[in-house]
Structure formats: structure tokens, C-alpha cells
Residue frames relative to the residue before (quaternion, step in Angstrom):
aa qw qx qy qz dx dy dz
X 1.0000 0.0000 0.0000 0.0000 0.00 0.00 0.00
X 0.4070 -0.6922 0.5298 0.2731 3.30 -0.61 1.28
X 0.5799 -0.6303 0.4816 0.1859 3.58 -1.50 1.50
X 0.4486 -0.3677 0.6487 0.4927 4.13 -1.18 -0.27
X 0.4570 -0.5112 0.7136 0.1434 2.43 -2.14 0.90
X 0.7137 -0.5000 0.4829 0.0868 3.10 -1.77 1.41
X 0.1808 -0.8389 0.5130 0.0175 4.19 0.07 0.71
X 0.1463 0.7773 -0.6005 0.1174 3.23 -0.70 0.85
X 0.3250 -0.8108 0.4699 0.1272 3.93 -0.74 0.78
X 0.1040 0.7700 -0.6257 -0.0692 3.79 -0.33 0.22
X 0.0309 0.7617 -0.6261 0.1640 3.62 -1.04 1.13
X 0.2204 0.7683 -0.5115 0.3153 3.79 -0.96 -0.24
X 0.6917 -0.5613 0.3354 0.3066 3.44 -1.03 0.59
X 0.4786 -0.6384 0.4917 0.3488 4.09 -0.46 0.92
X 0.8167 0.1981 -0.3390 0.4229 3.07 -1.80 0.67
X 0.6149 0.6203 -0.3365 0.3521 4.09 0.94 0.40
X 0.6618 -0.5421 0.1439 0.4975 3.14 1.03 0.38
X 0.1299 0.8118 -0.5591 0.1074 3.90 0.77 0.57
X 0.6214 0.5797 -0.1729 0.4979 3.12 0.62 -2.24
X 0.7174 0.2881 -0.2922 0.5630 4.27 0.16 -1.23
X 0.4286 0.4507 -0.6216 0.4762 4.15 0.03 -0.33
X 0.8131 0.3064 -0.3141 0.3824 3.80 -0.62 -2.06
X 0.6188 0.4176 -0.4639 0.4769 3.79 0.25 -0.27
X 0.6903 0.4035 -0.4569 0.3898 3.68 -0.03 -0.03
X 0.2097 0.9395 -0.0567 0.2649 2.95 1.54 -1.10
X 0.8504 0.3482 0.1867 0.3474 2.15 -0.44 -2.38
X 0.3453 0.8006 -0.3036 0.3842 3.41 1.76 -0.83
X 0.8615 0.3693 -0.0990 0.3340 2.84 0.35 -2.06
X 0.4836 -0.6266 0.5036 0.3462 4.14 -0.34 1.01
X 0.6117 0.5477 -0.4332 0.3717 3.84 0.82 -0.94
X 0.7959 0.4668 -0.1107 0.3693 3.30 1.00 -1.58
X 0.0077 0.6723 -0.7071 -0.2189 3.76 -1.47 0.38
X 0.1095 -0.6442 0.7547 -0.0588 3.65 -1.47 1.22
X 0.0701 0.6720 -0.7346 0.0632 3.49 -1.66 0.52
X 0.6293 -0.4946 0.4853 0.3519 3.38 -1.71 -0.09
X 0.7589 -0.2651 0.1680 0.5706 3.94 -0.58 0.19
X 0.4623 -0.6500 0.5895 0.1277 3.61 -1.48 0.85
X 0.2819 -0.6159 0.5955 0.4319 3.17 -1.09 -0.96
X 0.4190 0.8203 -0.3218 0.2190 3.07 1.28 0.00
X 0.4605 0.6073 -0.2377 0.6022 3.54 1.80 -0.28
X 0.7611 0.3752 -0.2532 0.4647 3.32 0.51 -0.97
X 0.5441 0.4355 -0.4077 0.5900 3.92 0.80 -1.10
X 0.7628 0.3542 -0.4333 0.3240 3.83 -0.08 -0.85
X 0.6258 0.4373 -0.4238 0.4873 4.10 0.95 -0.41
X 0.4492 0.5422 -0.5280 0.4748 4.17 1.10 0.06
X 0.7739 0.3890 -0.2760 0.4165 3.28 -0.30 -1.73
X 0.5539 0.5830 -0.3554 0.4765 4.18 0.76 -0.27
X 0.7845 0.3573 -0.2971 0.4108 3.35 0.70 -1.30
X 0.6122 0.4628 -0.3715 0.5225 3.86 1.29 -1.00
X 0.7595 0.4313 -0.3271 0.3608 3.78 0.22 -0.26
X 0.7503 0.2685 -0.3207 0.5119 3.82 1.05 -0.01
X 0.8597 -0.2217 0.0774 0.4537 3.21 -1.59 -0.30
X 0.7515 0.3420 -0.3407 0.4496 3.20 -1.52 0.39
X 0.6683 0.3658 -0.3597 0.5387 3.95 0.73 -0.15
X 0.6156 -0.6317 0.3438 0.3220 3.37 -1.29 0.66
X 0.6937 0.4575 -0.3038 0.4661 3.40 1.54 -0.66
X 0.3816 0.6841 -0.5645 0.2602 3.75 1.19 0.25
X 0.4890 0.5818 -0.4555 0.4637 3.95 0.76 -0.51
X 0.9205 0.1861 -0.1454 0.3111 3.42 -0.29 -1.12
X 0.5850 0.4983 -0.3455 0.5386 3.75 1.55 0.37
X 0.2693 -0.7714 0.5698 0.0879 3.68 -0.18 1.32
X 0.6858 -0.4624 0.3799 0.4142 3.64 -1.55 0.60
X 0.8242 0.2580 -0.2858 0.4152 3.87 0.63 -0.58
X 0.2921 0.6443 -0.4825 0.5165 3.36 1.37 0.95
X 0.7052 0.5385 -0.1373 0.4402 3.11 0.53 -1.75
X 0.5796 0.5192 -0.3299 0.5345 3.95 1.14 -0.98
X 0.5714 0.6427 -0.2384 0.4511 3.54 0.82 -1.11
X 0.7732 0.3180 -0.2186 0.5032 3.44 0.17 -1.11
X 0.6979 0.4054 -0.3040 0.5062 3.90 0.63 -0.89
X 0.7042 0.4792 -0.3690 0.3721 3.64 0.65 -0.17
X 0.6052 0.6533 -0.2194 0.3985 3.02 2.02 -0.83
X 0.5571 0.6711 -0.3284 0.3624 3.23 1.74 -1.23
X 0.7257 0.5165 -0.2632 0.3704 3.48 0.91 -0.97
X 0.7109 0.4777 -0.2801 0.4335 3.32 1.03 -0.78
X 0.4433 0.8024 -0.2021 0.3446 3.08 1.51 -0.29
X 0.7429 0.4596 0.0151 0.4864 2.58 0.62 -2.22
X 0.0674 0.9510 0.1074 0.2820 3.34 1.29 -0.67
X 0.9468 0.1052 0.0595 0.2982 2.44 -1.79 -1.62
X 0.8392 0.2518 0.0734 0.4764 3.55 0.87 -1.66
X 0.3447 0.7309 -0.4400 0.3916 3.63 1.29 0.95
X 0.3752 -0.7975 0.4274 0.2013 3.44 -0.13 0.88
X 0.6889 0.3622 -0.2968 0.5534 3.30 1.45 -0.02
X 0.6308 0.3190 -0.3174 0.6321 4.06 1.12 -0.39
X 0.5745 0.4647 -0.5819 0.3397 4.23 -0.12 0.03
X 0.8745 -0.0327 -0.1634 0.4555 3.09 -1.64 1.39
X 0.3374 0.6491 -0.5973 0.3288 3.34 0.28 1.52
X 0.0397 -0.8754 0.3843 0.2904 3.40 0.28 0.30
X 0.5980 0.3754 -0.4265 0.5653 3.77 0.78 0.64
X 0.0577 -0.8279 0.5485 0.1019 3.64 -1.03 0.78
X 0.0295 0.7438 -0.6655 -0.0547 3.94 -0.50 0.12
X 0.3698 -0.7103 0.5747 -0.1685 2.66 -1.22 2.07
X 0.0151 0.9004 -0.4318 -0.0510 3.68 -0.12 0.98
X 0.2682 0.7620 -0.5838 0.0812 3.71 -0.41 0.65
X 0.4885 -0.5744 0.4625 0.4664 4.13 -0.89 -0.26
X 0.4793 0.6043 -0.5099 0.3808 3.90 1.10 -0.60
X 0.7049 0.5298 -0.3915 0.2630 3.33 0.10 -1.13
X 0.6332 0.3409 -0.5730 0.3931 3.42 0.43 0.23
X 0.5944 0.4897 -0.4643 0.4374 3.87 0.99 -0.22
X 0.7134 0.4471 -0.2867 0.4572 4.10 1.09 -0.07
X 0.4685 0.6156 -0.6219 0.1215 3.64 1.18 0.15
X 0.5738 0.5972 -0.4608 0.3190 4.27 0.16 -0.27
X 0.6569 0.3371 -0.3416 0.5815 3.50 1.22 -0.36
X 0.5973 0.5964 -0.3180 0.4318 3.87 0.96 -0.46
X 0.7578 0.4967 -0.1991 0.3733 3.30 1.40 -0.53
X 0.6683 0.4927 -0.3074 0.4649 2.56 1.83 -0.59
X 0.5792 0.5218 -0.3869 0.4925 3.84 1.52 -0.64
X 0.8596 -0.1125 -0.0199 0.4981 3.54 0.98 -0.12
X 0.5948 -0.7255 0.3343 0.0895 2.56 -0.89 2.09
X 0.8600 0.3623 -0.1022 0.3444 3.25 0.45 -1.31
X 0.5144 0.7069 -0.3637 0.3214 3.36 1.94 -0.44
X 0.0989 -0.6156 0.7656 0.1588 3.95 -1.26 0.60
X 0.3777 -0.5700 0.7270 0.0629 2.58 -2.16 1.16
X 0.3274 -0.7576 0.5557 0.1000 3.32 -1.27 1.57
X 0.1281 -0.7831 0.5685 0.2172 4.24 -0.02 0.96
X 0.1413 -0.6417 0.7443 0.1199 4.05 -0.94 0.16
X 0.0279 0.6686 -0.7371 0.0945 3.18 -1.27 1.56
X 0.0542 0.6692 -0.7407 -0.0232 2.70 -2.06 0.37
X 0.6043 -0.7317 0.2602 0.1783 3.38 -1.31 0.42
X 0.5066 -0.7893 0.1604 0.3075 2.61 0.40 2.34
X 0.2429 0.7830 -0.4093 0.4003 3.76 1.27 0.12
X 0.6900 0.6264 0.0308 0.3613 2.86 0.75 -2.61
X 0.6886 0.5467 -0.1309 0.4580 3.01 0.67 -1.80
X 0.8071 0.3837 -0.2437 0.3768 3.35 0.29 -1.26
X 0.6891 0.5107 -0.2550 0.4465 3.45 1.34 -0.59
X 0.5143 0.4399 -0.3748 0.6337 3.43 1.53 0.04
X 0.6999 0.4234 -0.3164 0.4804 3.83 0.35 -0.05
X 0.6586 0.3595 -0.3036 0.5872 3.20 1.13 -0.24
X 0.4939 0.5808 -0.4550 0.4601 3.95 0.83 -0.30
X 0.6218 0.6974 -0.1349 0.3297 3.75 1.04 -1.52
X 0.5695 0.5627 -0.2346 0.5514 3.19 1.54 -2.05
X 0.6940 0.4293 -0.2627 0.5148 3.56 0.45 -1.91
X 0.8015 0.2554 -0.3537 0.4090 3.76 -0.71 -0.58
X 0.5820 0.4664 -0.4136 0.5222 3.74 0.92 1.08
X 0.2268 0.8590 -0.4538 -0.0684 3.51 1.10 -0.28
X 0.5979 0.6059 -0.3274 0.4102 3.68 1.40 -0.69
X 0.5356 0.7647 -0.1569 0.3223 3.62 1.34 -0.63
X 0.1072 0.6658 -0.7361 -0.0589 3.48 -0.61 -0.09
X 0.2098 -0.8469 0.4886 -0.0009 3.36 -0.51 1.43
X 0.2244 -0.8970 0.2652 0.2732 3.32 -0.51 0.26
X 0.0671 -0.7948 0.3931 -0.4575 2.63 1.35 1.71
X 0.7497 0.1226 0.0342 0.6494 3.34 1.66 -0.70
X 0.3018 -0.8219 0.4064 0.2611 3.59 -0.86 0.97
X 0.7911 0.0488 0.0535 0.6074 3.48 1.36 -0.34
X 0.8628 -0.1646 0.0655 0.4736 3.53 -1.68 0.71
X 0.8690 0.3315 -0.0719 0.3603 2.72 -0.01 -2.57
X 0.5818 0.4770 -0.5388 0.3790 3.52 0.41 -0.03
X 0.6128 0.5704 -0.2767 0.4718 3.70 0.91 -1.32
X 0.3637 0.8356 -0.3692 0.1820 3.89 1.19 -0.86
X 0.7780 -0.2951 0.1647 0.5295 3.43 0.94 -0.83
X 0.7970 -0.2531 0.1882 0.5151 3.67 -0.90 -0.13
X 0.6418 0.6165 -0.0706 0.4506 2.98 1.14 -2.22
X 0.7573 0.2744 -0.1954 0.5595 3.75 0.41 -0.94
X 0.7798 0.3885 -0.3065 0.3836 4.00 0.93 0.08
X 0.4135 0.5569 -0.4385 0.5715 3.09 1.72 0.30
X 0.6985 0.5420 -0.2764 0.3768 3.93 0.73 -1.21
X 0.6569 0.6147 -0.1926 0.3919 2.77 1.18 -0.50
X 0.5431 0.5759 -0.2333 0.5648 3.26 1.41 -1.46
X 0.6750 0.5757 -0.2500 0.3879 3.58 0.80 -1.40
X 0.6280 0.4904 -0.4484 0.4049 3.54 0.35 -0.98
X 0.7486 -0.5129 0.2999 0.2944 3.35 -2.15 0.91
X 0.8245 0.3955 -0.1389 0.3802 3.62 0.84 -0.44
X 0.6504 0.4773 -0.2653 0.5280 3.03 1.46 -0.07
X 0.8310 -0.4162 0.0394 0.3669 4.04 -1.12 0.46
X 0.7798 0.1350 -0.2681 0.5495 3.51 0.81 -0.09
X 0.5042 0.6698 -0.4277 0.3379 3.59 0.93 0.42
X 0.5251 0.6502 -0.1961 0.5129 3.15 1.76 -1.37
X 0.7669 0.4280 -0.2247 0.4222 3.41 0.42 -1.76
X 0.6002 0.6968 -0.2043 0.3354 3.28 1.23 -0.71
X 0.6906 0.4610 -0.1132 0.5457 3.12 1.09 -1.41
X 0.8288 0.2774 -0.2103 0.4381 3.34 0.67 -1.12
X 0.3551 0.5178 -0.5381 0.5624 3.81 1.23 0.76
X 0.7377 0.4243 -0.3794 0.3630 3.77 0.46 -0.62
X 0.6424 0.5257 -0.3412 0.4411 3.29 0.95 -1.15
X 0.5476 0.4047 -0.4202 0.5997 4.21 1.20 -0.35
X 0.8323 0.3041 -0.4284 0.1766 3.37 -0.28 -0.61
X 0.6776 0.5153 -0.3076 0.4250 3.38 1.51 0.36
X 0.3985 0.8332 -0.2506 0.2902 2.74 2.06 -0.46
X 0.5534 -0.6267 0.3566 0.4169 4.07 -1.13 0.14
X 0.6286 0.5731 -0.2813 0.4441 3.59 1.98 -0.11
X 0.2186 0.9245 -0.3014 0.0812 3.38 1.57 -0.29
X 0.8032 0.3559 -0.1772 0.4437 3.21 1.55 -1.23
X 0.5399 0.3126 -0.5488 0.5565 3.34 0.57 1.07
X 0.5236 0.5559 -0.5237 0.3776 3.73 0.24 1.62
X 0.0253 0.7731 -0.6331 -0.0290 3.53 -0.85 0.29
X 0.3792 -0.7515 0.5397 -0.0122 3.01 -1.08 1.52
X 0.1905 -0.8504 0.4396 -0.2173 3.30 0.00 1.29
X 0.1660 -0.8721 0.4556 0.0665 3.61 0.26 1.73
X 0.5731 -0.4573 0.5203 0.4379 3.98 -1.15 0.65
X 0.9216 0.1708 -0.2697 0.2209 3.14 -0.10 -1.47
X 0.5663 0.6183 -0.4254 0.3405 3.90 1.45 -0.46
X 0.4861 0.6067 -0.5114 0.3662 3.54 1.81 -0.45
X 0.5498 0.7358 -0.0803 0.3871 2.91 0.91 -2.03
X 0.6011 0.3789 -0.1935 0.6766 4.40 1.20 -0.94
X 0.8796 -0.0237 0.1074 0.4629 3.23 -0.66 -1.02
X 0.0686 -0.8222 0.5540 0.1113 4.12 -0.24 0.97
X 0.4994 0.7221 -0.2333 0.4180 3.07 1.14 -0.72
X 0.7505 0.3632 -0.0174 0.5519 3.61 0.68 -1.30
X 0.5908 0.3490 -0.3082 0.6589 3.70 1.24 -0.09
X 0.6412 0.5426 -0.4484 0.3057 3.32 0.29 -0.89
X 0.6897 0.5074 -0.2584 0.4473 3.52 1.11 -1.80
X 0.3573 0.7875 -0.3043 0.3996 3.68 1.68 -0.56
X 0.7767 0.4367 -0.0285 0.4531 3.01 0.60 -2.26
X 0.8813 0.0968 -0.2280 0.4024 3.49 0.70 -0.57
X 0.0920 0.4598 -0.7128 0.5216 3.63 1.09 1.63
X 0.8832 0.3444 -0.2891 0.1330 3.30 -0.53 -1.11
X 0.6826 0.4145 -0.2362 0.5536 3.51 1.52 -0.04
X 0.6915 -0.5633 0.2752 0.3589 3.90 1.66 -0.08
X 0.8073 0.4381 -0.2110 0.3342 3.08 1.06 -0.54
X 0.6169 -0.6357 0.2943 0.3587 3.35 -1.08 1.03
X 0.5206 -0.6638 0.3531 0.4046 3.97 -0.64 0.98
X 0.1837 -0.6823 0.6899 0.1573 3.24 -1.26 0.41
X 0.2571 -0.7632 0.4801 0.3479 3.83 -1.11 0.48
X 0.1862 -0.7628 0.5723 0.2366 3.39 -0.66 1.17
X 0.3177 -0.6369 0.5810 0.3949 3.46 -1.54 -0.09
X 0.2935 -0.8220 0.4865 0.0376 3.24 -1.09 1.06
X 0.4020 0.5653 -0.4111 0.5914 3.43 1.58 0.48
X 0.7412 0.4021 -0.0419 0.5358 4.20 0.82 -0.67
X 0.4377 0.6586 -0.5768 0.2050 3.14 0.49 1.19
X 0.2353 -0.7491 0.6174 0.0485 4.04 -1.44 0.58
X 0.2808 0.7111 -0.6015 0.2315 2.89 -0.31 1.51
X 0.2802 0.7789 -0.5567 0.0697 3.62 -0.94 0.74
X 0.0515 0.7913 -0.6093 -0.0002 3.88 -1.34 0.38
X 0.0940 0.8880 -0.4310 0.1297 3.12 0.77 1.66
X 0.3620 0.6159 -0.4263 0.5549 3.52 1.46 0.87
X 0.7493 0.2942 -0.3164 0.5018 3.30 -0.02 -1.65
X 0.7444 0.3773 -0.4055 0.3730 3.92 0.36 -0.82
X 0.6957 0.3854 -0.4679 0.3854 3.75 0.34 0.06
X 0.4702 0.6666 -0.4126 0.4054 3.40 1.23 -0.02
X 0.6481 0.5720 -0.1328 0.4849 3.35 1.55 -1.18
X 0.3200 -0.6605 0.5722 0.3660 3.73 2.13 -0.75
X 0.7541 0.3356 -0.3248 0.4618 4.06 0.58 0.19
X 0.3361 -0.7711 0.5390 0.0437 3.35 0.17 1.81
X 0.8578 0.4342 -0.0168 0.2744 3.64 -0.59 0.56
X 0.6243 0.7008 -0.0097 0.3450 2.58 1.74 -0.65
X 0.6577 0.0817 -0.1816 0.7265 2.83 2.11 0.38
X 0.2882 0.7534 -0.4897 0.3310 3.45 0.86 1.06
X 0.0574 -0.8111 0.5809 0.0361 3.80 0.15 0.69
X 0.6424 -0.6379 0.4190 0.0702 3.62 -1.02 1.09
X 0.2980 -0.7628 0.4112 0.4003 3.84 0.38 0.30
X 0.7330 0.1671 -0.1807 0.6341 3.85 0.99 -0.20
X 0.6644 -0.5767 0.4736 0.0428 2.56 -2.19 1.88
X 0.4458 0.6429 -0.5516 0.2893 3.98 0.08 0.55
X 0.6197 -0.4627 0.5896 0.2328 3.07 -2.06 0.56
X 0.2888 -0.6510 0.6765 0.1873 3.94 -1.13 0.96
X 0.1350 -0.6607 0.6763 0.2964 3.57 -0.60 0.16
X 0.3398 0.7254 -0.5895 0.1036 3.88 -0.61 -0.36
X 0.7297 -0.5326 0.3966 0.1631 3.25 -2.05 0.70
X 0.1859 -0.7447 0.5040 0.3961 3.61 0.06 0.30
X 0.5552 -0.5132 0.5958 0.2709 3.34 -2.23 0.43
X 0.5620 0.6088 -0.4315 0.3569 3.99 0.61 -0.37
X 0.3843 -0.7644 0.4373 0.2770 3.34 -0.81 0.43
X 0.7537 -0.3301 0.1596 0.5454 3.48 -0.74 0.92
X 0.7557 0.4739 -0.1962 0.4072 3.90 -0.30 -1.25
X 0.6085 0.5086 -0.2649 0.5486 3.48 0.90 -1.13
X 0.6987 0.5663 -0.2683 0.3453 3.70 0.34 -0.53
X 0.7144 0.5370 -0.1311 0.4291 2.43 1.05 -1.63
X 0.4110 0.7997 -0.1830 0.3975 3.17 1.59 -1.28
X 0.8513 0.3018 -0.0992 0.4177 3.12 0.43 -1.76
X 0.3718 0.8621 -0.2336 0.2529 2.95 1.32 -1.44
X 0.6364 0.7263 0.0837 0.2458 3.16 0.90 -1.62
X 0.7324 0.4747 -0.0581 0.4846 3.05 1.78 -1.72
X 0.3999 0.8069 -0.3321 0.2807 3.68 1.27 -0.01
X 0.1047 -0.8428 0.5165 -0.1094 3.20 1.31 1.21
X 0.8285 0.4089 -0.2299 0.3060 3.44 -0.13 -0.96
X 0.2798 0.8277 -0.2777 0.3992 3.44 1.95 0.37
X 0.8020 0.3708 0.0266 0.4675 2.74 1.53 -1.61
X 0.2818 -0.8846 0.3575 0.1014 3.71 0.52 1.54
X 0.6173 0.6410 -0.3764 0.2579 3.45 1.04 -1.44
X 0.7686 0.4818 -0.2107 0.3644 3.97 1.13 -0.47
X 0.7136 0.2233 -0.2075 0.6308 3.47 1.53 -0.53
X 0.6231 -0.5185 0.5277 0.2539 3.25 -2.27 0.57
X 0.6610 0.6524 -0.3446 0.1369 3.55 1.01 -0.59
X 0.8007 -0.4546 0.2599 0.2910 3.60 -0.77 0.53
X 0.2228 0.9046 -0.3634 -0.0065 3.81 0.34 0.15
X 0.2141 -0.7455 0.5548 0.3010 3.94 -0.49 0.62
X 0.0638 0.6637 -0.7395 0.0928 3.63 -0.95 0.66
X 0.4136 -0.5847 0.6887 0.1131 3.37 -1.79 0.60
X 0.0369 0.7090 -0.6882 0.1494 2.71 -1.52 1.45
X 0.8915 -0.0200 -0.0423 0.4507 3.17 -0.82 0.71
X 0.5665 -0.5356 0.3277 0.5336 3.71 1.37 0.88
X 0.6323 0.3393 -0.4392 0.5406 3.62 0.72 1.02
X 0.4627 -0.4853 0.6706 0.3174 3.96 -1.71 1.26
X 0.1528 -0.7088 0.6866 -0.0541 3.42 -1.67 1.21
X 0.0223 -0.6866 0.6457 0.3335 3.35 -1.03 -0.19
């Protein structure tokens, strides 16, 4: 009888290297990786109709409730010609750093993988996206005035509920959080420098025996879901692993602005996992 599959969570802040992680990934026969699920979202439904405030929260007990959220995954799953009989899975959404106490408890052994970059970074790759769409009204934005200008589409992006505010907030609330150590914090650009040396990083840190990927040959693409979104590109991954050097498009202040938010620089307060370079070697 074929065993469950082996959970694993990758989340972090958009435009930081999620999408490239599941394409390397993906390499590995053991492994299934992809760009965001829906699997976050079906799993914050079935939460919202089953606890308080919903009529069925009375009659669905906490180990009901385990039942159904553990079930979604195996479900979803079960019958995917590309995810059946994989026995490692990596599940990608941005919630999951705001779910790792309920993630820990449906599964014990799973580590959540965070992808940062410097939220600088971020915004100027989201804004690069906006501009090489110009025909578009994405929906990335609900109206004019947000779309209005650099200035009013960065604020936007920023705010607590919307795409890099969300990822933001809830990468902080894990990396200070009481679940922290089963996280690893995973930079854009050291992924992006040296893959190799993060990669072998990435699986010490989740168990699994290395596999050699080639990193000159990657295939990744989801030009449906991203034109559906009006943001062409946006999950297109490059067949070779290098660092872009290039100028940002933000104006001076904006940068700086962002620049700023690199919380997770600072080790001396959380348990969570971090790659940093030292001495021309990936640490944790």
C-alpha cells in the first residue's frame, strides 16, 4: 500500500524566487513543486464554514476540523497526473507563513521554505511587470488611483492585505513566531549566486538525500494563469540560474523607502533557519 506523501510548504514574499525553487525542484523525480495552488485558499474556506461565527462551527469539533484540513491535501493530490505517487510534496502559497501553528500541528515533520528578497527588489520587479504590460489593466490593482503612478502602486502593493504587505507581515509574524524552527529563510539573490550550495542547504534541511540538479536547464512556465492575472511573465523562470545585475526603475526615495524592511537580517531574536554567506560559503 502506497505510503502518504511527505509535506513540505514554500511561501515568502512574491517575486523572490518561489516559482525558480519549484523549477529546480521539480528536477528531482522524488519531488512535486509548482507556482501557487489553490490549496491555501480551499484550506482558509473549509476553516471559515467550520469555526466560529459559521453556523456549522457548533456541530464540527477541533478533530473533525483536523480531518477535513488534512484531508484537503490528500485529496487534492491524490489524482493529478503530475503530483500522484510523488512521495515528497511542496505546497506553495504566501498564507503559509500566517498558518505554520495549524501546519504543525497537521504535520509534524513538515518545514516551511520562506524566499526573500529585498523588498526594494520586489517592488521594482513588480513594477518592471506593470510597465512591460502597458495594454493591461491588471488586477494587481482595483482601480485608476491605485494604478495612478509608481508612488500610488507601490502603496498599494504595500498595504497589510494586499501582495507584498500580506507576504510581508505574515513572513514576520513566522519568523518571530514560537514555530520558527522548522523555517528556512531563503534569499532571491544567494539562490540566484550560488544554487548549488543552497540547494545542498535546502535539502540537509528538509532530509532528503541530494539529487544533482542541472541548473543551466530549467522549464518553468504558466502563461494562462499569468495573463489571466493581466501580468505576462510572472511566473516564467529562465533556463539558467544567474544573478541580473541591473539598475532599478524606482525613484531614489522609493527605494530607499523599501530598502529598509529586511527584518530577517537580524538573527539575535528568532529561532528560524537562515542562509547567509560567510566566508564564500552558504551557511545556516
Amino acid at each position: 500500500m502506497k505510503g502518504l506523501p511527505q509535506f513540505h510548504f514554500i511561501s515568502g514574499l512574491p517575486r523572490s524566487g518561489s516559482t525558480l525553487l519549484s523549477a529546480i525542484l521539480l528536477q528531482n523525480p522524488r519531488f512535486h513543486a509548482g507556482m501557487t495552488s489553490p490549496v491555501g485558499a480551499l484550506f482558509s474556506g473549509i476553516l471559515e464554514q467550520c469555526s466560529a461565527g459559521s453556523e456549522f462551527g457548533a456541530v464540527i469539533d477541533i478533530d473533525m476540523r483536523r480531518r477535513l484540513l488534512r484531508g484537503l491535501f490528500d485529496s487534492y493530490y491524490a489524482d493529478k497526473a503530475d503530483k500522484a505517487d510523488k512521495p515528497v510534496i511542496f505546497d506553495t502559497n504566501r498564507q503559509w507563513c500566517a498558518r505554520l501553528p495549524a501546519l504543525k500541528d497537521l504535520f509534524p515533520k513538515a518545514k516551511t521554505i520562506a524566499c526573500v528578497r529585498n523588498v526594494a527588489w520586489v517592488m521594482d520587479s513588480l513594477e518592471r511587470l506593470y510597465r512591460a504590460n502597458p495594454f493591461e489593466n491588471t488586477k494587481l490593482f482595483g482601480d485608476a488611483v491605485e494604478r495612478n503612478s509608481v508612488y500610488s502602486r507601490c502603496e498599494t502593493l504595500a498595504q497589510h492585505n494586499r501582495l507584498v504587505g500580506y507576504a510581508w507581515t505574515a513572513l514576520k509574524e513566522a519568523y518571530y513566531g514560537e514555530n520558527a524552527d522548522s523555517m528556512l529563510i531563503v534569499d532571491y539573490d544567494l539562490l540566484s549566486q550560488a544554487p548549488e550550495r543552497v540547494m545542498r542547504l535546502i535539502y540537509d534541511f528538509i532530509g532528503e538525500p541530494w539529487f544533482e540538479h542541472d541548473f543551466d536547464s530549467l522549464a518553468y512556465d504558466a502563461p494562462e494563469f499569468d495573463q489571466a492575472l493581466g501580468v505576462a511573465g510572472l511566473h516564467k523562470v529562465k533556463a539558467r540560474v544567474a544573478l541580473q545585475s541591473r539598475r532599478t526603475i524606482l525613484p531614489p526615495d522609493l527605494f530607499e523607502k523599501y530598502a529598509e524592511l529586511s527584518f530577517w537580517k537580524d538573527g539575535a531574536s528568532s529561532a528560524a533557519n537562515v542562509i547567509r554567506m560567510k566566508s564564500d560559503a552558504a551557511v545556516r
